[in-house]
N, C-alpha and C positions, 0 to 999 in steps of 0.2 A: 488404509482407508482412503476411499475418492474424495477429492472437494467437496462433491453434491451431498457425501454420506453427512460430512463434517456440519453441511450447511444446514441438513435435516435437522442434527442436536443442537442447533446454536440457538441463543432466544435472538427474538427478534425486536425490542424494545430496549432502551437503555438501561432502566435499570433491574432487569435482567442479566442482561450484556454483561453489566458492571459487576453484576453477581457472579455470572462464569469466570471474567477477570480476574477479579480478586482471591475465585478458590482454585484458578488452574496453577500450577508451578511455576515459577520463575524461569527464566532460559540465560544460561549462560552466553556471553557473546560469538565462543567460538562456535556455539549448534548455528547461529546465523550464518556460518559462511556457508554460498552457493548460490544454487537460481532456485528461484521460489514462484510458482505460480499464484496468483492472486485473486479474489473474487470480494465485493464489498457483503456485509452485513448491514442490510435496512432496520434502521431503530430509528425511522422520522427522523432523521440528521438532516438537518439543509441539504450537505453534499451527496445522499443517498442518491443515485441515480449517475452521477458526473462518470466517476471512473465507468462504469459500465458503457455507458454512451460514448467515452472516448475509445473505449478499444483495450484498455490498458492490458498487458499482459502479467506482469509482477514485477519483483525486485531482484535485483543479486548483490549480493555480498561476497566481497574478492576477498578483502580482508581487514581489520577495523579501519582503515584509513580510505579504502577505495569500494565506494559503493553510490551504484545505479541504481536509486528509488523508482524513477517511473520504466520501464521495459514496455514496448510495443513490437507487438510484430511486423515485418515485413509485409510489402503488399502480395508477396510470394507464399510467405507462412513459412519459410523455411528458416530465419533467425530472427532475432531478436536485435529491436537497436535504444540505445538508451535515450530518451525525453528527457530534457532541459527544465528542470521542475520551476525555476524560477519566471518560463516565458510559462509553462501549462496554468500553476498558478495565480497569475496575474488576473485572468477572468472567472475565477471563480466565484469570486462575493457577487458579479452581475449573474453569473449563470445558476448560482442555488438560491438567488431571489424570484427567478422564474421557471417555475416547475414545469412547464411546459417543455423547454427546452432538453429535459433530464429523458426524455423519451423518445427525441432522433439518437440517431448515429454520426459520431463524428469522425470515426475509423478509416476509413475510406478518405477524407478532406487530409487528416492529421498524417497518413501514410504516404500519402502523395505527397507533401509539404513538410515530411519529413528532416530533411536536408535543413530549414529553417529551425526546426524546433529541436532538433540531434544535439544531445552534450556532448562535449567534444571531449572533458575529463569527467571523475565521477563528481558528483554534487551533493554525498553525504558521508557520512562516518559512524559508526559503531561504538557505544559507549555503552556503560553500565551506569544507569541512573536510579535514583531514588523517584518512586511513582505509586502513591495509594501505598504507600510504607513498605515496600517490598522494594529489596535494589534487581534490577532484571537490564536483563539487553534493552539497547534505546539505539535508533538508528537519526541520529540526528542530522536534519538540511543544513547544507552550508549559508545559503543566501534565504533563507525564510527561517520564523518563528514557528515552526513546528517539529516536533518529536513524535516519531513513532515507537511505540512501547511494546514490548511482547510479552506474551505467556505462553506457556507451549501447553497443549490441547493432545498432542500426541508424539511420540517421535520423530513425525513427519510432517507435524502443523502446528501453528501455532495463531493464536489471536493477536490481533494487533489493534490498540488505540492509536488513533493521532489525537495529538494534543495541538490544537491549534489556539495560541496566543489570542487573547480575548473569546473564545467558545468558550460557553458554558457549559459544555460536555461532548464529549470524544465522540470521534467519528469512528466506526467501528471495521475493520475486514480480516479476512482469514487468508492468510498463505502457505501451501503445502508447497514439500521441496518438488522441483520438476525441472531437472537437466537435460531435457529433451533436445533443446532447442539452443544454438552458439548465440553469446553477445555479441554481434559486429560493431 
């Protein structure tokens, strides 16, 4: 199944969302490992609109200890290089207070200036946490208060919450497996 198909079934509202979440299967941590391409789910989240606008590509999962949350491509398209989640971060509470913002492209700025924003190690970990009473894979940030929560949608996709530390409710995206493309 394509992304686009996946994005066709998905709702598009929170608690909808929450309703897919909570009936699709749990994921064990080792179905996480690999490269996962990414796309956000709009349910009126503040951050709806961020990742798109930056470019982001998805996540890989090496193995529970070493894992690259943010993946960007090259200004070439031919790899993949891992975002510093802790500098991407940092301006998010200014940029999902201004919606306007959520409609340029930052792809282009962020690719070029790469080298700045580039993790040099991975910046998360793979756990199995308790989330909406279900224990499931959880890809937790080193340096922030957030957990990304999964459920699997298919054998090859799976939903994912972030829980972001003081939100009142999850922000929502879908990632299918897609080893297309090297980490450098």
């Amino acid at each position: 199944m394509h992304l686009t198909e996946l994005m066709d079934t998905v709702p598009s509202n929170t608690a909808d969302a929450l309703d897919l979440f909570d009936a699709s299967p749990a994921v064990e941590t080792d179905f996480m490992i690999g490269t996962w391409r990414g796309a956000e789910l709009p349910t009126d989240h503040l951050m709806d609109g961020l990742l798109a606008a930056s470019g982001w590509w998805g996540k890989q999962f090496v193995d529970a200890e070493t894992v690259h949350p943010l993946l960007f491509p090259t200004p070439d398209g031919q790899a993949l290089w891992p975002m510093n989640p802790a500098l991407a971060f940092s301006g998010v509470p200014l940029a999902a207070q201004a919606p306007s913002i959520k409609t340029l492209s930052f792809a282009k700025p962020i690719a070029a200036t790469r080298l700045l924003w580039r993790a040099r190690s991975a910046k998360a970990r793979l756990r199995t946490t308790r989330y909406r009473g279900v224990d499931t894979a959880t890809m937790l940030y080193d340096q922030l208060p957030i957990n990304d929560v999964f459920r699997r949608l298919s054998d090859e996709a799976v939903l994912g919450a972030m829980d972001l530390k003081g939100a009142d409710r999850p922000y929502f995206f879908v990632l299918r497996r897609d080893g297309s493309l090297p980490v450098r």
